[in-house]
C-alpha positions in Angstrom: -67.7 45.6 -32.4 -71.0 43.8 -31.7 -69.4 40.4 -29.7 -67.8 43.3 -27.6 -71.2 45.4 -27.1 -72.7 41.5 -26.5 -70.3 41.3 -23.9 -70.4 43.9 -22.3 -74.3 43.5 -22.5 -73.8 40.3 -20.7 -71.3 41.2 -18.3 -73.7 44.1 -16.8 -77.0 41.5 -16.8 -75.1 38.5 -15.1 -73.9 41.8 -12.3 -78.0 42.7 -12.1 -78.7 39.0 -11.6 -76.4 38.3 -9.4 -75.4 41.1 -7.4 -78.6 41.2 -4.8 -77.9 37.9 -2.7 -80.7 37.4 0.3 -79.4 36.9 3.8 -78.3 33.3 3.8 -80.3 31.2 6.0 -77.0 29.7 8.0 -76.1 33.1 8.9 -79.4 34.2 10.3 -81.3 30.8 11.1 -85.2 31.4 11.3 -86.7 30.9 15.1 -89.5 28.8 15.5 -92.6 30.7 16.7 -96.1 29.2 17.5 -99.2 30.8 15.8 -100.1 33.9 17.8 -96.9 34.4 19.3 -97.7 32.0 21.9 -94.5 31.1 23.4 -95.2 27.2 23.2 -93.7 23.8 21.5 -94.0 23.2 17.6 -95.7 19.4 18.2 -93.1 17.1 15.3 -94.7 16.8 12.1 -96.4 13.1 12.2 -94.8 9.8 10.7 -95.4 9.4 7.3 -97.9 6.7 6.6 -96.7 2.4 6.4 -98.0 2.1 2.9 -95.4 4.0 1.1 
């Protein structure tokens, strides 16, 4: 009686932990934006330094 009641236990927290998925970010990719919703280019980050 108790493996049952442990899984059943686990059964219902593996649901709660898995059951609330976040919008994927291929399905809704993220917009670039400037800061103060200026419309303008995002500059490319800089080149990493030559002494790597």
């Amino acid at each position: 009686m108790k493996k049952l009641l442990m899984i059943v236990f686990t059964v219902i927290l593996n649901v709660g932990i898995f059951s609330c998925n976040p919008e994927s970010l291929t399905e809704n990719p993220q917009i670039e934006q400037s800061c103060c919703g200026e419309m303008a280019e995002i500059p490319p980050p800089p080149p990493p330094p030559d002494g790597l």
